[in-house]
CHARMM internal coordinates of N, CA and C (Angstrom, degrees):
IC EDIT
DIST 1 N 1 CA 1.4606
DIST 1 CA 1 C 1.5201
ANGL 1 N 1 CA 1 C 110.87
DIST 1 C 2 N 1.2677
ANGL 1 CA 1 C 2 N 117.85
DIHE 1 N 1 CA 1 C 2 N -28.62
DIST 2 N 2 CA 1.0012
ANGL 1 C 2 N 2 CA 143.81
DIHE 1 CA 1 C 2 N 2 CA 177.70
DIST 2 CA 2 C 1.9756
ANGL 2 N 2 CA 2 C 121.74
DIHE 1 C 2 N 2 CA 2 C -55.87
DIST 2 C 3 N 1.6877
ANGL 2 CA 2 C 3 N 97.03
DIHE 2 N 2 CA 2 C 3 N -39.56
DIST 3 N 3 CA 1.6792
ANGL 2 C 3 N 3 CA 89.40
DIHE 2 CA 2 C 3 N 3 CA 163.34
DIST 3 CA 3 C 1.2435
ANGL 3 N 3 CA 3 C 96.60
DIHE 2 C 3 N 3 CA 3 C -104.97
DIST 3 C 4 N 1.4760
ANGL 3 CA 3 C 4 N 143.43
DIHE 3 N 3 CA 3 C 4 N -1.27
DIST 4 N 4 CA 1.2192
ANGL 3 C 4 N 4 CA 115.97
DIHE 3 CA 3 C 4 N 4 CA 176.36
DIST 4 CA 4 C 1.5239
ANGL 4 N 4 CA 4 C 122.64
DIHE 3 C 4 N 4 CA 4 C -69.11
DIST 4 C 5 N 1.9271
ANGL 4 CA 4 C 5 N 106.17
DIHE 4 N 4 CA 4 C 5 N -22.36
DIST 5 N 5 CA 1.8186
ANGL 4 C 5 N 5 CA 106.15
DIHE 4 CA 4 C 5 N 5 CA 160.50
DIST 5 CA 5 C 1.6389
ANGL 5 N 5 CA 5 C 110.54
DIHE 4 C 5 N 5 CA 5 C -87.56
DIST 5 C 6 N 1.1345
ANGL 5 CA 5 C 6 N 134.36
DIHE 5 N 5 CA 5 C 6 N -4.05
DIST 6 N 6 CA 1.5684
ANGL 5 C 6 N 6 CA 96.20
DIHE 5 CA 5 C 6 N 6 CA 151.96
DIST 6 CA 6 C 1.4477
ANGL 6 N 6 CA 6 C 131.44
DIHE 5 C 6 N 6 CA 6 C -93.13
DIST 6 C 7 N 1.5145
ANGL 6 CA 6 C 7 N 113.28
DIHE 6 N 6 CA 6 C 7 N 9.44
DIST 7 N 7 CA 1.3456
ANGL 6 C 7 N 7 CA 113.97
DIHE 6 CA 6 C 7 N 7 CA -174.23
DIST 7 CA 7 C 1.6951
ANGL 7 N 7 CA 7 C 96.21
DIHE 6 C 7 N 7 CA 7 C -93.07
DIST 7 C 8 N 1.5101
ANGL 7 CA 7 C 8 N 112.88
DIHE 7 N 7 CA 7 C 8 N -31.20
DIST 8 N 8 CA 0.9941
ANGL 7 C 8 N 8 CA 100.45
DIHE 7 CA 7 C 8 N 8 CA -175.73
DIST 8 CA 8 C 1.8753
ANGL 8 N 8 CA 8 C 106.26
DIHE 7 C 8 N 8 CA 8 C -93.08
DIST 8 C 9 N 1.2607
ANGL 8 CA 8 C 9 N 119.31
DIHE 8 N 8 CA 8 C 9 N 2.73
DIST 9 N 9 CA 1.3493
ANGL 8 C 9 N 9 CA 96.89
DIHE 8 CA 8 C 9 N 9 CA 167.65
DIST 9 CA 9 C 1.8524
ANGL 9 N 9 CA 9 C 104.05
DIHE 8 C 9 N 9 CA 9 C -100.71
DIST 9 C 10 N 0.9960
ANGL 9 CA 9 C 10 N 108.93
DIHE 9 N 9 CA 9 C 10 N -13.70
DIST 10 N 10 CA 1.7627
ANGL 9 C 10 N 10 CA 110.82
DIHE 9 CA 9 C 10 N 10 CA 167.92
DIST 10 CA 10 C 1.8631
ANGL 10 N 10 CA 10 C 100.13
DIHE 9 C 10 N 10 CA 10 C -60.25
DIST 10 C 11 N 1.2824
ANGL 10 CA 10 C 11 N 134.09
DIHE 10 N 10 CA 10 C 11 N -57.18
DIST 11 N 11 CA 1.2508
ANGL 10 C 11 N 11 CA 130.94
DIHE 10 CA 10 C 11 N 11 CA -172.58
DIST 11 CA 11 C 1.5331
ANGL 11 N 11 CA 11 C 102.85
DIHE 10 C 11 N 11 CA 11 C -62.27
DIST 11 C 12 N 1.3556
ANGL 11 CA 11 C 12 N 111.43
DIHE 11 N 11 CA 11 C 12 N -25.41
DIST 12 N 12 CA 2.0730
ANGL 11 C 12 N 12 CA 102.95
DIHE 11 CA 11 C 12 N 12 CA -166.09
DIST 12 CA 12 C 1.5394
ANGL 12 N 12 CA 12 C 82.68
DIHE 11 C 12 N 12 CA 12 C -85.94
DIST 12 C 13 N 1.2870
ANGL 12 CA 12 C 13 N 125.25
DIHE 12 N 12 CA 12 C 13 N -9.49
DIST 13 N 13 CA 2.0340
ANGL 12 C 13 N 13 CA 111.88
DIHE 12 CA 12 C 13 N 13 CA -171.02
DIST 13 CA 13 C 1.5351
ANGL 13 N 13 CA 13 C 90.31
DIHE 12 C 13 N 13 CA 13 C -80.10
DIST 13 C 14 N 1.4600
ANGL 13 CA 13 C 14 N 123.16
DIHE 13 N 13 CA 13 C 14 N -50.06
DIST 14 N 14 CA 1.3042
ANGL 13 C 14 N 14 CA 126.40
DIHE 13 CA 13 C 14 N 14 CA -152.26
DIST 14 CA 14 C 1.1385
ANGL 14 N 14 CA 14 C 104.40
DIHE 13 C 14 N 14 CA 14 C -77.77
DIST 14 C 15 N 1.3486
ANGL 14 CA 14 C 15 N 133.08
DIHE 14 N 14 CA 14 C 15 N -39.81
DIST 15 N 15 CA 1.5166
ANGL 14 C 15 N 15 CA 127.67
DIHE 14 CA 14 C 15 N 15 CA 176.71
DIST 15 CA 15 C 1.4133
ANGL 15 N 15 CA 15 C 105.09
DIHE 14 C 15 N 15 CA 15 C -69.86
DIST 15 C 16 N 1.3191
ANGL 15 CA 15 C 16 N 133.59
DIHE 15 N 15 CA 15 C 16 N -77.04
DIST 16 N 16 CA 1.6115
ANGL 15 C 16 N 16 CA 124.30
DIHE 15 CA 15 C 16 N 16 CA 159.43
DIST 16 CA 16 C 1.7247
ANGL 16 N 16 CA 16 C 124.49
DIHE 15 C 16 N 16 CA 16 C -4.48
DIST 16 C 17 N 1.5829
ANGL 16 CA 16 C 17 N 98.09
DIHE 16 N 16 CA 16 C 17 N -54.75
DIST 17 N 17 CA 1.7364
ANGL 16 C 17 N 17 CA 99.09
DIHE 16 CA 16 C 17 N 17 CA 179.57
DIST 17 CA 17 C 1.5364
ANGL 17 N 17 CA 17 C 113.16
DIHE 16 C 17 N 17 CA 17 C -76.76
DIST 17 C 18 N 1.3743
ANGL 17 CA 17 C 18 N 107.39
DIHE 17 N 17 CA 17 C 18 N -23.81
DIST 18 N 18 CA 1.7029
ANGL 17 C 18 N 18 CA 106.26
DIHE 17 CA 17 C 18 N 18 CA 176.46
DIST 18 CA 18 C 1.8242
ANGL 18 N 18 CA 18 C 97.94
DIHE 17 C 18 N 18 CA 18 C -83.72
DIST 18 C 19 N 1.0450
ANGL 18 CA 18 C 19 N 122.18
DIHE 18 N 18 CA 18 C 19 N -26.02
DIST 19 N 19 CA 1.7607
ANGL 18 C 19 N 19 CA 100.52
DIHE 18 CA 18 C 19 N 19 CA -169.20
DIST 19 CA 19 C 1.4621
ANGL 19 N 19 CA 19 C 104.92
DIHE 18 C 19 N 19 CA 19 C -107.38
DIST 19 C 20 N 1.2249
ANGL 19 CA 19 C 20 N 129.50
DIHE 19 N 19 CA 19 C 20 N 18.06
DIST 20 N 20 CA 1.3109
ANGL 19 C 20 N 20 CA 119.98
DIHE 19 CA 19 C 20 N 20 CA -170.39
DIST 20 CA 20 C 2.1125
ANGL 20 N 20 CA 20 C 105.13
DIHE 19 C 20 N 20 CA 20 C -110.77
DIST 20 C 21 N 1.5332
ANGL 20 CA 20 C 21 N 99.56
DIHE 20 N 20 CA 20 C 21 N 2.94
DIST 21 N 21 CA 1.5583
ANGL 20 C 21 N 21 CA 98.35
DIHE 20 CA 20 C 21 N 21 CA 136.89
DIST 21 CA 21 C 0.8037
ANGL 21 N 21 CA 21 C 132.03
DIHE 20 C 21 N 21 CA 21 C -116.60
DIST 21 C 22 N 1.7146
ANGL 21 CA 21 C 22 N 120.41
DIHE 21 N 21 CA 21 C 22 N 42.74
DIST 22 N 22 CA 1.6022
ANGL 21 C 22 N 22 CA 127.37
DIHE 21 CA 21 C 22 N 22 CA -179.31
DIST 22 CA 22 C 1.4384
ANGL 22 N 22 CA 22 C 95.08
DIHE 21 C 22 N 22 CA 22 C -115.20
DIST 22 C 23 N 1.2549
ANGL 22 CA 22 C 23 N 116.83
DIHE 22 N 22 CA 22 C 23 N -21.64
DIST 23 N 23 CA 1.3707
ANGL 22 C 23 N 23 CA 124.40
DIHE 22 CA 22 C 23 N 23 CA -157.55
DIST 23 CA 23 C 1.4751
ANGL 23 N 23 CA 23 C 118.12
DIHE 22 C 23 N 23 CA 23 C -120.09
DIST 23 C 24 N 1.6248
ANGL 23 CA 23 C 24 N 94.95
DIHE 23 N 23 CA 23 C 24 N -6.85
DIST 24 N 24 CA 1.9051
ANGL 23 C 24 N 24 CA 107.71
DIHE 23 CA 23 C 24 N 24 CA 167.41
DIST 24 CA 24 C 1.7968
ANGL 24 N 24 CA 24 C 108.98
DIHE 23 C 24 N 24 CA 24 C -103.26
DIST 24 C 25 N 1.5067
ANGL 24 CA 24 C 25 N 94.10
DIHE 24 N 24 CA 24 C 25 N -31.31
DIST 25 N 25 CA 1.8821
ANGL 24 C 25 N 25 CA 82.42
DIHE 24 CA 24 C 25 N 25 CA 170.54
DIST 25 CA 25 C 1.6799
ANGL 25 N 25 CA 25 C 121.32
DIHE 24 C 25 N 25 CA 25 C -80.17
DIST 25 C 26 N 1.4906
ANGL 25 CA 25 C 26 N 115.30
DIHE 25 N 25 CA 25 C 26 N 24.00
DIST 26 N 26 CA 1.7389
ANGL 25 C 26 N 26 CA 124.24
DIHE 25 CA 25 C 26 N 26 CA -171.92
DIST 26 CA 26 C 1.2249
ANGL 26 N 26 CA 26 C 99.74
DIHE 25 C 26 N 26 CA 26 C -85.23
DIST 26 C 27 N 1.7537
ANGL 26 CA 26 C 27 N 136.64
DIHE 26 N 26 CA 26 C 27 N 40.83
DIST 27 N 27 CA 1.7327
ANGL 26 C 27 N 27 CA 120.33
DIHE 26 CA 26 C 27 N 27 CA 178.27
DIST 27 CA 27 C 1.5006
ANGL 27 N 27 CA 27 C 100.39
DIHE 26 C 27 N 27 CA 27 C -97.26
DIST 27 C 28 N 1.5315
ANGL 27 CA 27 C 28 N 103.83
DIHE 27 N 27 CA 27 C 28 N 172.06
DIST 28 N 28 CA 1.4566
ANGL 27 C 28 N 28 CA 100.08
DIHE 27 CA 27 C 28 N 28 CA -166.99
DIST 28 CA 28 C 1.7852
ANGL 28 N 28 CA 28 C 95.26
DIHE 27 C 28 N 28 CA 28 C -103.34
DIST 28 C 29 N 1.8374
ANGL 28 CA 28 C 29 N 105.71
DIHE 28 N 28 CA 28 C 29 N -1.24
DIST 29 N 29 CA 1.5118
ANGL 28 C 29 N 29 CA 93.24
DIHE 28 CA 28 C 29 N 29 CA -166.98
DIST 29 CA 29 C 1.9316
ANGL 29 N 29 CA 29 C 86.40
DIHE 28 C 29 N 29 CA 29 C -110.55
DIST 29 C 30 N 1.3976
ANGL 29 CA 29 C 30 N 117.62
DIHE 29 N 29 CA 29 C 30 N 59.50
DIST 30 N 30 CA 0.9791
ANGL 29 C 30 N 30 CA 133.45
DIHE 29 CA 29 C 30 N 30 CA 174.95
DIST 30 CA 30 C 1.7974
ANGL 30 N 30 CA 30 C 119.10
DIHE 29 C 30 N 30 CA 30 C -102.77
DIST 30 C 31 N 1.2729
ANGL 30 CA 30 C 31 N 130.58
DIHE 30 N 30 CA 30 C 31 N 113.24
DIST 31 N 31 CA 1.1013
ANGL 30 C 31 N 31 CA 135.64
DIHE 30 CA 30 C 31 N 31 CA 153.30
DIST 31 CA 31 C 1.4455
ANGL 31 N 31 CA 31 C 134.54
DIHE 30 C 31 N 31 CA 31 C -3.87
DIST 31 C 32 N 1.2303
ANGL 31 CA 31 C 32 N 143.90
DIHE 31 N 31 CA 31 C 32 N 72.31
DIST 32 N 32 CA 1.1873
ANGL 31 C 32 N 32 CA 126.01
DIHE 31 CA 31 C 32 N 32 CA -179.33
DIST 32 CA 32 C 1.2745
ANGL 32 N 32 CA 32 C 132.78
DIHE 31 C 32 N 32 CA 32 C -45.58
DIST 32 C 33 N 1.2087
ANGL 32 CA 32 C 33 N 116.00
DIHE 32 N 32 CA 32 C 33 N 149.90
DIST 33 N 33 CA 1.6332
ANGL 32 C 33 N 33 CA 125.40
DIHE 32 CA 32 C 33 N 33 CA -167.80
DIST 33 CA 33 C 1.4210
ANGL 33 N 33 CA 33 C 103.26
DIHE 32 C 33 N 33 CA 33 C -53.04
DIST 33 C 34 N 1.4590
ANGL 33 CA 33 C 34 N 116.29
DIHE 33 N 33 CA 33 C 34 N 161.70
DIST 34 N 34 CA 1.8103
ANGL 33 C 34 N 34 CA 114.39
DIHE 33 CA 33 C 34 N 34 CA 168.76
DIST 34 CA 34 C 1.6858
ANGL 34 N 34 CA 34 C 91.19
DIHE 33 C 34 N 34 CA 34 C -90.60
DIST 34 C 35 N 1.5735
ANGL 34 CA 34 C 35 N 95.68
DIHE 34 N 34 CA 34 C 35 N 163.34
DIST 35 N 35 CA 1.4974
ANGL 34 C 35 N 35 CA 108.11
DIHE 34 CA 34 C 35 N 35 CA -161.83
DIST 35 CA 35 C 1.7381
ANGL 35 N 35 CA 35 C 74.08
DIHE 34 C 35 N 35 CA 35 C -85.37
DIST 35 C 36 N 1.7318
ANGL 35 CA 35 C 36 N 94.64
DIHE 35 N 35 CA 35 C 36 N -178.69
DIST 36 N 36 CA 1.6691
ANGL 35 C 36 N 36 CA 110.78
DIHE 35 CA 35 C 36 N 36 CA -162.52
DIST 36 CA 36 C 1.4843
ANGL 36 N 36 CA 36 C 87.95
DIHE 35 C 36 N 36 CA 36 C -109.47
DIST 36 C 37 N 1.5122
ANGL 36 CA 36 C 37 N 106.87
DIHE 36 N 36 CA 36 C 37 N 144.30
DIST 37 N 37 CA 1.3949
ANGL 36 C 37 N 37 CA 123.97
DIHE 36 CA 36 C 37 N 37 CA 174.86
DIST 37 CA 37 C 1.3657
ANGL 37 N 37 CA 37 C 113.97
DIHE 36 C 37 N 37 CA 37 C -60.61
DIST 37 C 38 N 1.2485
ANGL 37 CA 37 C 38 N 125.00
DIHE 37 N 37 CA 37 C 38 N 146.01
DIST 38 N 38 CA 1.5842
ANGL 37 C 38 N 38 CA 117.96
DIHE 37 CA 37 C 38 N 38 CA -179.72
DIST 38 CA 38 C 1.8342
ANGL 38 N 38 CA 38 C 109.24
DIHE 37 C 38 N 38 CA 38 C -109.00
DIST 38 C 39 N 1.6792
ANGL 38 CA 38 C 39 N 77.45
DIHE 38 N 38 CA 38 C 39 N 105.44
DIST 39 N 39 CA 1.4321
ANGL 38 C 39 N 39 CA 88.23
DIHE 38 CA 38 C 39 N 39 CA -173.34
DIST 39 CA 39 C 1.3262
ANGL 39 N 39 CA 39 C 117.84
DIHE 38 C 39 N 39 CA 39 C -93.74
DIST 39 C 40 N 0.8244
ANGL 39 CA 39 C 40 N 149.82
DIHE 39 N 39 CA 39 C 40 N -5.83
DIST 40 N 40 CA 1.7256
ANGL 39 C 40 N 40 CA 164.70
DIHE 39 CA 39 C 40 N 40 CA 151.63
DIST 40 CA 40 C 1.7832
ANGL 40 N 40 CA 40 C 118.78
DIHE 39 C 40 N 40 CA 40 C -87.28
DIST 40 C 41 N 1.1622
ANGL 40 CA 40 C 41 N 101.06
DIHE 40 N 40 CA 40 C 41 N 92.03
DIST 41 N 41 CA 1.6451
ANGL 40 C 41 N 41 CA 108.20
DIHE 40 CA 40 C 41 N 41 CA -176.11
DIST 41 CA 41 C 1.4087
ANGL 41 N 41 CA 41 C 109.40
DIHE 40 C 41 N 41 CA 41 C -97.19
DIST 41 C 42 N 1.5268
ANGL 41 CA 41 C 42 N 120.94
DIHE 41 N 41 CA 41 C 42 N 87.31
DIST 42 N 42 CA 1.7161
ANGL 41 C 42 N 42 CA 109.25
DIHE 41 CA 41 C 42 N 42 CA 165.48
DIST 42 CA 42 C 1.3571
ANGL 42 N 42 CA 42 C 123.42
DIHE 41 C 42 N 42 CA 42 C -45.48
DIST 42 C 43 N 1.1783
ANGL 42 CA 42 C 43 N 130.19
DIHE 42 N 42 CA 42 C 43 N 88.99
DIST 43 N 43 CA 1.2567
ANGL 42 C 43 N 43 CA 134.46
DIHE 42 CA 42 C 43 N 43 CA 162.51
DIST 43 CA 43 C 1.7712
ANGL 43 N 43 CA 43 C 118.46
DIHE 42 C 43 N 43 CA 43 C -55.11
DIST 43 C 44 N 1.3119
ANGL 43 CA 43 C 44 N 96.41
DIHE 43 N 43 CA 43 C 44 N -40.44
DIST 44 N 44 CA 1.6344
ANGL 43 C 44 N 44 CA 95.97
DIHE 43 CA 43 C 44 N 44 CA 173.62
DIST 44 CA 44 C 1.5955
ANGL 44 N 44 CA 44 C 132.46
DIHE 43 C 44 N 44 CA 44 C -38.71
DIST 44 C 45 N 1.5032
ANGL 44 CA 44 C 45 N 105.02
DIHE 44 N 44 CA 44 C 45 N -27.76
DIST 45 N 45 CA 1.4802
ANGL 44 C 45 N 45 CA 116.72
DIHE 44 CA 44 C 45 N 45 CA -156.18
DIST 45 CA 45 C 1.8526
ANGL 45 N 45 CA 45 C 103.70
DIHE 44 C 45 N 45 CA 45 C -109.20
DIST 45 C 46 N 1.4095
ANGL 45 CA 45 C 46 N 92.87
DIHE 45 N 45 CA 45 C 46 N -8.24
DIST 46 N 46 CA 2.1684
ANGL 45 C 46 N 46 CA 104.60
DIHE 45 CA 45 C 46 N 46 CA 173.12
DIST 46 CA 46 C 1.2118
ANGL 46 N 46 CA 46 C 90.16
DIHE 45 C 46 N 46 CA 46 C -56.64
DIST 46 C 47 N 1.6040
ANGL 46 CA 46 C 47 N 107.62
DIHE 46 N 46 CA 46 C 47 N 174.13
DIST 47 N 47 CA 1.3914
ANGL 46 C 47 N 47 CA 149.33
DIHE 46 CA 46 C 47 N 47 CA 163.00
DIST 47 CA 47 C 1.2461
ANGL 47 N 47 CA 47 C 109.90
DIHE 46 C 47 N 47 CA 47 C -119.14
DIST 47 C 48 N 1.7104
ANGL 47 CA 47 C 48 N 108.49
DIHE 47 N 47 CA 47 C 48 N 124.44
DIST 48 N 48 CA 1.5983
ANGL 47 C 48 N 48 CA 116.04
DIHE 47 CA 47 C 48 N 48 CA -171.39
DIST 48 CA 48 C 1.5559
ANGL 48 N 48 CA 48 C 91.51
DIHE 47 C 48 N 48 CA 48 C -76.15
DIST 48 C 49 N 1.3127
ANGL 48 CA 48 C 49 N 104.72
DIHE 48 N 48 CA 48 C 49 N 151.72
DIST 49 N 49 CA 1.4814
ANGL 48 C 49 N 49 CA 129.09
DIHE 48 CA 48 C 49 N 49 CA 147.32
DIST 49 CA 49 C 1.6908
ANGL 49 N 49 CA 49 C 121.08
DIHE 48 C 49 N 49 CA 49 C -106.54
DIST 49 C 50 N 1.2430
ANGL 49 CA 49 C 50 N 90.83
DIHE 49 N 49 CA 49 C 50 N 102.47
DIST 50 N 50 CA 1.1113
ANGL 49 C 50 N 50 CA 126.73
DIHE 49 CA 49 C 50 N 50 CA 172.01
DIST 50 CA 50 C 1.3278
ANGL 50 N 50 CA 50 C 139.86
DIHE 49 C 50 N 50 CA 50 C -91.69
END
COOR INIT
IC SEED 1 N 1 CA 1 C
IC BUILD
């Protein structure tokens, strides 16, 4: 019975240590993300200049 509570308090560390920077970056006087580079340019759908 005995490793069945540290496996299960090892899993409550690991979920805790993975979400506790999901749940410290939640301020409202927080920075917005930079927009995402546009890496895929349809060229197909331009108009030549000619």
């Amino acid at each position: 019975m005995s490793a069945g509570w540290i496996v299960f308090g090892v899993c409550i560390v690991f979920v805790l240590g993975a979400a506790l920077p999901l749940i410290r970056d939640r301020g409202a006087g927080r920075t917005p993300p930079l927009p995402r580079k546009e890496t895929l340019h349809d060229w197909r759908n331009e108009k030549r200049e000619e």
